[in-house]
N, C-alpha and C positions, 0 to 999 in steps of 0.2 A: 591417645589414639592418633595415628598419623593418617595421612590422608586417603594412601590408599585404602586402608583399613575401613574407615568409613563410607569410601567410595562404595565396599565389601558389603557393609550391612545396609547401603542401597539399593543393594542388585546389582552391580558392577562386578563379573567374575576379571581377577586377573588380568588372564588373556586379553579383555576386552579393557581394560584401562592402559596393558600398557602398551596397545596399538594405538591407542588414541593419543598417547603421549608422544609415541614415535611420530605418529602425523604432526603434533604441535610443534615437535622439537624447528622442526621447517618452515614456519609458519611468523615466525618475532617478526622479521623484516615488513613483512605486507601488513600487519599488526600495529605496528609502530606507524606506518604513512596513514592506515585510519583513524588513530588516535590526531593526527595533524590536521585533519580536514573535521574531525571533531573540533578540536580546538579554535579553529578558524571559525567553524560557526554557532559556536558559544560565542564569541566574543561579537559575532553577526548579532547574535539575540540582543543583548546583554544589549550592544549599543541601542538597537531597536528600542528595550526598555526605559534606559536611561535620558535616550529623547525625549520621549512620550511622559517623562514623570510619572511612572510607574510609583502607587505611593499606597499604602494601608486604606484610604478608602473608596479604592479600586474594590475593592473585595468583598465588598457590602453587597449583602442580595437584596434584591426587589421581584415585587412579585405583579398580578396583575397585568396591567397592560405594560409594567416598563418604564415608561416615559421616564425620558432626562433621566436615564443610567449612564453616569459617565464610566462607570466599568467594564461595560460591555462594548459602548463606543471607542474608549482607549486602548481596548486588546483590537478592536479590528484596525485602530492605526499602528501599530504592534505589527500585526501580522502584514501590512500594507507593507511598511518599513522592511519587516525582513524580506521579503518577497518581490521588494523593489517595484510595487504598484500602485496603480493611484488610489484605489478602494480595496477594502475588504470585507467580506462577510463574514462572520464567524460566531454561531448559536447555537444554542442546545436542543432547537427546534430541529435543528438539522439532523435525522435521525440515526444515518448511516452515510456510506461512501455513494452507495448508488442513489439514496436520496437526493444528496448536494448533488451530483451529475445531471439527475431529472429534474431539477431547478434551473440550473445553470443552461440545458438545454432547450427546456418547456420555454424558458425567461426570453431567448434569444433566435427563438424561430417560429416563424409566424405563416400560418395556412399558406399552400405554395411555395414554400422553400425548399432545396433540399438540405440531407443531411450527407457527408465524405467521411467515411473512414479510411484514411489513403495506407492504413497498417493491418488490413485483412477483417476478420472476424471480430466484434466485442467480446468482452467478458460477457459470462454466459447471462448474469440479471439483468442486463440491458438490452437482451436480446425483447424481452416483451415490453422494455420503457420506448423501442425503438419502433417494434412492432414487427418484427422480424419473426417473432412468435406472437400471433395475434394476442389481443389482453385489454381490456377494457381502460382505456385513458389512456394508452399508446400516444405516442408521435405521429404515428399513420394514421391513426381514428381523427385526429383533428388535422390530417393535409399536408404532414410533411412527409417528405417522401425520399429514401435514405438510398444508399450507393455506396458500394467498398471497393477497392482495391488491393488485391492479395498483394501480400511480400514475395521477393525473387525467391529461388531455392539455396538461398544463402543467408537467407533473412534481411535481406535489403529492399530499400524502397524501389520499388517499380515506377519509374519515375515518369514512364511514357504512358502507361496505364492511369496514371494517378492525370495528367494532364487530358487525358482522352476522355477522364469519369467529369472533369470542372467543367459546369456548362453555366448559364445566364441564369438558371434558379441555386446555384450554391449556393447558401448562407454559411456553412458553419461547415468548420474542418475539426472530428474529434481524433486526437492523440493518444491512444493508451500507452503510457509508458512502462508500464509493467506487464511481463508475460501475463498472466492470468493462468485460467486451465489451457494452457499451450507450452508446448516447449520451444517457443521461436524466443532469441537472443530479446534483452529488454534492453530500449532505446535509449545512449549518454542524452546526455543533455545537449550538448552539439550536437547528435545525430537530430535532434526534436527540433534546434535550429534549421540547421540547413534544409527540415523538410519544409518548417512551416515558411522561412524565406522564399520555398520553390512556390508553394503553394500559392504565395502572396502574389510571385511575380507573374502568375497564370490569373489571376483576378485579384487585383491590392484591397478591393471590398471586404475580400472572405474574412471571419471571424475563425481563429485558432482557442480550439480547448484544448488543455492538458489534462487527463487522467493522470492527475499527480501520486496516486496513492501507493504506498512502498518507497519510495522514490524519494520522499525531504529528508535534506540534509543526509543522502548520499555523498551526495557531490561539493562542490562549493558554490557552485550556481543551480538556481532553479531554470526551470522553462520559460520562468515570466523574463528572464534575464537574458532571453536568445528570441522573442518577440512573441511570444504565445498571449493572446487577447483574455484568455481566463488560464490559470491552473487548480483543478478542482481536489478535495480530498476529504479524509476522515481524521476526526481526531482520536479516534479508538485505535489508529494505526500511529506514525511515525509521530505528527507534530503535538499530538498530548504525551507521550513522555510517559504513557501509561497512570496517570494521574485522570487525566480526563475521563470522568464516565460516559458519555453520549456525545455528542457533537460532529460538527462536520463546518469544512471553511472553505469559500470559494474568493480569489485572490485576481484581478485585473485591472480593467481601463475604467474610468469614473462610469459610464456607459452600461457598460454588461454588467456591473454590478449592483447597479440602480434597479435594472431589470431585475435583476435575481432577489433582488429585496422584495420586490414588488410582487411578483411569484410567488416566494416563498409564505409573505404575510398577504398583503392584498393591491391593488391599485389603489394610491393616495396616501396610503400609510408607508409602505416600505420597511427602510430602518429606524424607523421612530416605535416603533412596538416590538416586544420580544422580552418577555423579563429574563434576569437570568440567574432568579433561583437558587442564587445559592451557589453558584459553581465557579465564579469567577477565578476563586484560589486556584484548586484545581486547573483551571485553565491558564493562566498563566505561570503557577509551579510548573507543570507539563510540559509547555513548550520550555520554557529556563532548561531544562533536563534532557530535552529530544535530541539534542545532538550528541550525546555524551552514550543516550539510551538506545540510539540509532547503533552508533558505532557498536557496543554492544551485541546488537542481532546481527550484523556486516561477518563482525568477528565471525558469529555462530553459522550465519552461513557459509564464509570458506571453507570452516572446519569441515562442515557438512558433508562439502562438496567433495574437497580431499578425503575423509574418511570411505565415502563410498567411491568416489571414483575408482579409487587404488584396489577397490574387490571386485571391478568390473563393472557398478551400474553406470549410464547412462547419467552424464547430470549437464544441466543448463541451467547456469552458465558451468563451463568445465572449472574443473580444479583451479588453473592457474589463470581464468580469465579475469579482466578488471571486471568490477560491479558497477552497477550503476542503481540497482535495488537491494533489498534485505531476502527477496524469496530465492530459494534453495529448490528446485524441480530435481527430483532424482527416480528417473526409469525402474520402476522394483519388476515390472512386467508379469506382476500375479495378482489378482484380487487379497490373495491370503497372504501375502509379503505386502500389503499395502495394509493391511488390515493390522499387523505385526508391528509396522515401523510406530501407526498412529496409537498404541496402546504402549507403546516406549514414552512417546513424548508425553503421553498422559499421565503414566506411573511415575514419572519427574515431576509430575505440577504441584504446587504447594495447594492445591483446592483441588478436591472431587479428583484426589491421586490413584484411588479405591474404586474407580471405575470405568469400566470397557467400554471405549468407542464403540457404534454400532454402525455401520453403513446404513441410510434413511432419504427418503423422500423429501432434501427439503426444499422450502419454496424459491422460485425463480430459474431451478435446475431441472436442464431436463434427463438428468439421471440419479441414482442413487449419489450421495456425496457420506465420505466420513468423513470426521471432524473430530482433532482432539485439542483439546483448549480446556484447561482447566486453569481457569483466569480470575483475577479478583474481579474485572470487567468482562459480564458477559458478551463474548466475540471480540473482546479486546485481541489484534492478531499482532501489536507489539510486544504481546505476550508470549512465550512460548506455546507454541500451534505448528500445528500439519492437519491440513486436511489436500484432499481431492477426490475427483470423482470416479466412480467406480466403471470404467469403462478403458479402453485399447487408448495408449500403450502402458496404460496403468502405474500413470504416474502421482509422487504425491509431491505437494507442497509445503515444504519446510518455511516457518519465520519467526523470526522474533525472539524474545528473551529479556527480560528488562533489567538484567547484569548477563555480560559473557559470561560468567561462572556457571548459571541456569542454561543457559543455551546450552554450553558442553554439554554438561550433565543431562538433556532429553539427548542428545544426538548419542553419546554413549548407551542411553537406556536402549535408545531405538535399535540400537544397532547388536544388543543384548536380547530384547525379545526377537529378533530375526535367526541369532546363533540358534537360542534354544529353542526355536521351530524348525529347526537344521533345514534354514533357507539361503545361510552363507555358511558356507566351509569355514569350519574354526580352525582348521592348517593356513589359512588365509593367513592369518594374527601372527 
């Protein structure tokens, strides 16, 4: 059986594979410069490892309180090393993305500070960690009290705005680097430079977080690398490599990371407690792999982009724009072509392939969200996923894939249940 053929007893009619080809056929060149910045930073790990004497009993779990795990200590110098910081946190405690971010921020701001977002609105779960939506353990329940600064109508920093927000209570300047539910362009790593340098030069005090998350091993630099005080993330996204089942890693200055230890576990203990369970392997296969795995969803996003672009949606970033993340936003501008695309990416997943996304209530959102993820790790989004939320201009978000082969194959499916709900012209193909 050849390829297409199998592609056939997928769901894949014809028409719709061999549009997709047609897109790919355009596509080796920009293909080829990801595999290079792969390449580069595999060989970033790799060194990262080989310093640190990455050795077999590294991998030993411990349970209880922890104490004197040198495996868990050697992956957060691991992760220091690639990241080019002085400390790392890196645990299984850490439950999620927005978890490590309410560490990293709870750790480093204290009654009477405020809080800047000098790039508009947060991702929507932050909105009650900030208090923005009232919630019980907020930011604002305990005194700190927050300020944003919208982006220009080009997606640029406002940079008169951003100086006019800095006053004598700023403590902390947050970065999302990744759109989120928004379709405003997501920030290189230079552009995260240049803001957080302006930032500095308005008050050299201020503390720079990165919402790193989507964002490692993009690039060939991080944020820590253009002077960001923290870069925060998950390892259920880019830097576990889809091996990591839970975790979350917060990456900085000796300073901010002590705090975040302290937080996370208690005052006095820090990093000296935390067992880990069992998971070491996984944690460090995962990262060994994340650059390679990254590239990967990169691939599947251009695809993305270009297959719908070229039928008319909406997508940020455009077809031919550089990345600087793995998410894919593409405007479907219907509830029921959003509903379409995330039951394609589902019918592609190798788990729970046999079941329909539902639009739902879930927590931290204040709208209906679907979500299709049918992942060996629950909400793993290095895994092939699309989700967003069910509201104007009804876009969804494409990511992940832990081989480009997968990625294709949901972006095909997706783009197959939208034919057969005759919500794209099949004359299009």
């Amino acid at each position: 059986m050849d390829l297409e053929a199998l592609y056939q007893d997928l769901g894949i009619s014809p028409q719709v594979y061999a549009y997709g080809e047609k897109i790919l056929s355009g596509l080796r060149e920009r293909f080829s410069a990801i595999d290079q910045t792969a390449e580069y930073n595999q060989a970033k790990v790799l060194k990262a490892m080989q310093k640190n004497r990455v050795n077999a009993t590294h991998f030993a779990a411990t349970s209880g309180y922890g104490y004197n795990d040198e495996g868990r200590d050697n992956l957060e110098r691991v992760y220091a090393d690639v990241f080019h910081t002085e400390a790392a946190l890196v645990r299984p405690q850490i439950t999620c993305g927005t978890h490590a971010l309410t560490v990293a921020l709870s750790a480093n701001l204290l009654p009477g500070d405020e809080l800047l977002s000098p790039v508009g609105a947060p991702y929507d779960t932050l909105e009650e960690v900030i208090g923005i939506r009232p919630s019980k353990c907020s930011l604002r329940e305990y005194g700190v009290t927050y300020q944003q600064a919208g982006l220009l109508p080009d997606g640029g920093f406002d940079y008169e705005a951003i100086r006019q927000k800095i006053n004598p209570r700023t403590k902390l300047v947050t970065i999302q680097r990744s759109k989120g539910y928004a379709t405003r362009p997501t920030f290189s790593v230079a552009q995260i430079g240049e803001l957080t340098a302006f930032c500095k030069s308005v008050k050299p005090d201020l503390k720079v977080m990165v919402d790193n998350c989507y964002g490692e091993f993009v690039e060939t630099r991080e944020p820590s690398d253009v002077g960001a005080d923290m870069v925060v993330g998950s390892l259920i996204k880019n830097p576990g490599g889809g091996l990591a089942p839970i975790g979350g890693y917060i990456c900085g200055t000796a300073d901010c990371v002590e705090r975040c230890a302290y937080r996370l576990s208690a005052p006095g203990l820090g990093q000296e407690v935390g067992a880990n369970l069992g998971l070491m392997t996984a944690f460090y296969q995962g990262l060994f792999l994340a650059p390679t795995v990254t590239a990967g969803a990169l691939k599947g996003a251009i695809f993305a982009a270009n297959v719908y672009e070229a039928l008319g949606f909406p997508c940020v970033p455009g077809a031919a724009e550089e990345r600087h993340d793995i998410i894919q936003a593409v405007t479907l501008g219907s509830r029921e072509a959003m509903v379409a695309f995330c039951k394609g990416i589902q019918a592609a997943a190798p788990v729970d392939s046999y079941v329909t996304p539902e639009p739902w209530a879930m927590p931290g959102y204040d709208s209906d969200v679907i979500m299709a993820a049918g992942a060996f790790v629950q909400g793993s989004s290095i895994e092939l996923s699309a989700d967003g939320p069910i509201r104007p201009p009804y876009a969804v978000y494409f990511q992940g894939g832990l081989t480009w082969q997968h990625a294709k194959l949901g972006i095909l499916m997706s783009l197959q249940q939208l034919a057969d709900a005759n919500l794209v012209r099949p004359k299009a193909f």
